[in-house]
N, C-alpha and C positions, 0 to 999 in steps of 0.2 A: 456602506463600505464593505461590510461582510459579503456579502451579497458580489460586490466588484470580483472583490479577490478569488471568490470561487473560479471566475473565470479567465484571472489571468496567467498565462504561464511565463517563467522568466526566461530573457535572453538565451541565456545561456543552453536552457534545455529545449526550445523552439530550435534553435541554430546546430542541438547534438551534440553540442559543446557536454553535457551534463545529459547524456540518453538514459540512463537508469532511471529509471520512476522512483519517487519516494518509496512505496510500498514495497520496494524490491531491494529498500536499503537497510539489510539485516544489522543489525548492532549499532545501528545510529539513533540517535536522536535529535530531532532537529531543533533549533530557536524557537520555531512558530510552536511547536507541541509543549515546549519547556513552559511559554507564556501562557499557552489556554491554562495547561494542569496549573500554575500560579493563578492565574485570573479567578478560576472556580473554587478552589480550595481558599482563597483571599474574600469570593461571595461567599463560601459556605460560614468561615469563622466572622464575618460581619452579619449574617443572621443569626449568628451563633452568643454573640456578645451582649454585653449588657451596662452600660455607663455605671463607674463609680465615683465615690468622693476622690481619689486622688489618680485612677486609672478604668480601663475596661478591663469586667472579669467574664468567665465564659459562663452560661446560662448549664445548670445541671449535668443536662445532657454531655456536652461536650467540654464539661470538668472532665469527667472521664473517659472524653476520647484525647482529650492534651497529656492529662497522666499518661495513659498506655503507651501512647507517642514518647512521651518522654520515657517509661520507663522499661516497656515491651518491646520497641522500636531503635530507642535511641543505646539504649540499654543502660539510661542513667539508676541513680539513687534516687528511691523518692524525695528523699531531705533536700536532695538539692531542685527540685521540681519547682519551679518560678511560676506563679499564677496568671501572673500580669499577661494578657492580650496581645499588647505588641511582641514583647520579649518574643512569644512563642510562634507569633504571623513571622518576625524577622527572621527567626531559625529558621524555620520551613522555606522561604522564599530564599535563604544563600543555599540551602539542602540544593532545592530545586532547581537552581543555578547552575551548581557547579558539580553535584553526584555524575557518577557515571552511569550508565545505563540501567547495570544489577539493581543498583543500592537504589535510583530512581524509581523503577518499578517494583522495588520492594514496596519503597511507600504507596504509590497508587495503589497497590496490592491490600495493604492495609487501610487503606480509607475506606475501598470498596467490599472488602468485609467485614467491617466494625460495624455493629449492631446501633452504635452512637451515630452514626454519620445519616445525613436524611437520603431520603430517595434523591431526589433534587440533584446532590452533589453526586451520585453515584451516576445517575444519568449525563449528567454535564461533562463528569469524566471519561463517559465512553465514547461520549460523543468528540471529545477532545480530541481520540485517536483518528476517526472519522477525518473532522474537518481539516486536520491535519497532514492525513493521505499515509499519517505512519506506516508503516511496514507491519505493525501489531495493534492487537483489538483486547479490550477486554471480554472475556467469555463469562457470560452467567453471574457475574458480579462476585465472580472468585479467582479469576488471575488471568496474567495476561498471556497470550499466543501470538506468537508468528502467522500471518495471513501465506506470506509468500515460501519459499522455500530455497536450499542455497543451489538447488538445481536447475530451480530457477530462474536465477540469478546468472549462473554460471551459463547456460544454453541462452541467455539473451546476451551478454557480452561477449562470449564467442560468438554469436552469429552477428554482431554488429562488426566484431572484425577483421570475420570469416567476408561480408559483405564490401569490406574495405579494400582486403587486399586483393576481394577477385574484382573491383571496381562497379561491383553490381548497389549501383547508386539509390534505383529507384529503390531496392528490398531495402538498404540501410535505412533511406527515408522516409519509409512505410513502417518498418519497425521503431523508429523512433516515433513519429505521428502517434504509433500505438499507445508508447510509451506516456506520451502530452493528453493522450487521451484518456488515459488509469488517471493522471494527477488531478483531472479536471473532474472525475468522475462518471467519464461519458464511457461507460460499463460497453455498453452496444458499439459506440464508436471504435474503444479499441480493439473487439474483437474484429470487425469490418477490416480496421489495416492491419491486423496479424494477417488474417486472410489473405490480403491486398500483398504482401512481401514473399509469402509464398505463389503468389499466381506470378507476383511481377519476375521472382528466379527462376521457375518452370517455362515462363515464354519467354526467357530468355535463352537457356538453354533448348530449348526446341524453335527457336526461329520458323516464321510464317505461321505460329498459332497466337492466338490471341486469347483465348480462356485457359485457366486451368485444367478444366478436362482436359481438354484437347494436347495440352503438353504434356500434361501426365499421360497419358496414351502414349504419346510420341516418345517422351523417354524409356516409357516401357519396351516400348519393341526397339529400342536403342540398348537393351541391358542394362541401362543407368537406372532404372528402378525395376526391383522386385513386384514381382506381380499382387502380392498378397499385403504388401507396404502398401502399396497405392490403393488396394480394397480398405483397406484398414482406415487411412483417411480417409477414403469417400466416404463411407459408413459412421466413423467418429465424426465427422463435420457435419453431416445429413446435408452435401449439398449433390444435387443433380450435373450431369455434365454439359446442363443447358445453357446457353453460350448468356444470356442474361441472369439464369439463375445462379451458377457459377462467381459470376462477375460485381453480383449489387445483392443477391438473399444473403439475409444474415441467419446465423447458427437456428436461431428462435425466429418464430412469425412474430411473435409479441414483445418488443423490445425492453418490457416493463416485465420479462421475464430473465434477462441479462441481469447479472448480479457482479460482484467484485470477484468472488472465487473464479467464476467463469473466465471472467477477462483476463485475472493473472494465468491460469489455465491454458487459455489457448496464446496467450502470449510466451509462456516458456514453449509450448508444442511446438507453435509454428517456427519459431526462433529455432525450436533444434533440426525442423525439416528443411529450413533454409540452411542452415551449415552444411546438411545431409545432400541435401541437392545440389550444394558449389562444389564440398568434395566428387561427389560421382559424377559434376559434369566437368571437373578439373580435366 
């Protein structure tokens, strides 16, 4: 079933109803990420535990990652520090419920660099972000960062609305495609329809071309683009103004060179050259 879901996107954000990609949703946290970090931190303190006469207590180890928790973390009293297994599985698991963002990855923060916690769980957590599609990653097993940025952010929501009100349908639909294609993780696929939204508003504004080059040329000698703009992206995209090269090469010859930075990358660019380009063909 894991496996399914990687591949399905919901209603909502297929139809553009919901075009932001996860990754590009700064200050969120969503359900699906609340469950993994539960799920694994729930595996970690069940390898962690150890049956007693009247309850479960935590094996050495992770006596003294519950203390810290409790006392470094929570910023309780030791005296009042509960031994007991579940007591402390239940705290964590409403923590992880119901915290807000900060306080959330405060604690991930802490799991992933307590010297107590095994490799296992520190893997499982970053992997959390991952399968996820969060918008943040853990770096180096010392705290978490923003993948995306609010620029963003900002240059793809303008350009979907920018795409709206000048009715240029196919770039919205090409940008959102991009968008379904970050969440799915098809790295290479969404840089393809960033591309794909800028070709599709340059032949539109140039009428009777059909590539990109060919429109960028044409609005150039229309004054609608800068001469040294349109160098600038040919050279930053590495693509030819070959009427097939243009149209179907992606950034990389090796797709298995496409990574997640890239794709959110040329997804904020392009998003800002399609605003750029409805403005100046206004």
């Amino acid at each position: 079933m894991e496996g399914d879901s990687k591949l399905y996107i919901p209603f909502s954000q297929r139809a553009g109803l919901e075009p932001i990609p996860p990754q590009l949703e700064l200050g969120e946290v969503s359900i699906e990420l609340r469950r993994h970090l539960e799920y694994y931190i729930s595996l970690e303190i069940d390898r962690e535990s150890r049956p007693g006469v009247d309850s479960s207590f935590f094996s050495k180890r992770w006596k003294r990652v519950a203390m810290d928790l409790h006392v470094l973390f929570f910023r309780k009293s030791v005296d009042g520090f509960n031994f007991r297994v579940y007591e402390n599985e239940r705290r964590l698991k409403t923590f992880i419920q119901r915290a807000n963002i900060g306080n959330l990855f405060n604690l991930i923060e802490f799991f992933v660099r307590h010297p107590g916690c095994s490799d296992e769980l520190k893997s499982e957590l970053a992997g959390a972000f991952v399968a996820a599609r969060a918008a943040y990653r853990i770096i180096d097993n010392q705290y978490i960062a923003a993948i995306g940025t609010e620029e963003q952010v900002a240059a793809f929501e303008r350009a979907i609305a920018d795409a709206e009100a000048k009715d240029a349908t196919a770039a919205r639909k090409q940008l959102i495609a991009a968008g379904v294609a970050l969440r799915r993780s098809d790295w290479a696929g969404s840089v393809r329809e960033s591309i794909h939204a800028v070709e599709a508003t340059a032949v539109r504004l140039a009428p009777g071309t059909k590539t990109l080059g060919k429109a960028l040329a044409v609005l150039e000698r229309r004054d609608h683009l800068h001469g040294s703009l349109k160098r600038a992206f040919d050279t930053l995209y590495g693509y030819s103004c070959e009427e097939e090269g243009v149209r179907h090469a992606l950034v990389f010859s090796d797709e298995s060179q496409v990574d997640e930075a890239d794709a959110l990358f040329m997804l904020g660019a392009c998003a800002s050259f399609v605003s750029y380009l409805l403005a100046r063909g206004a």
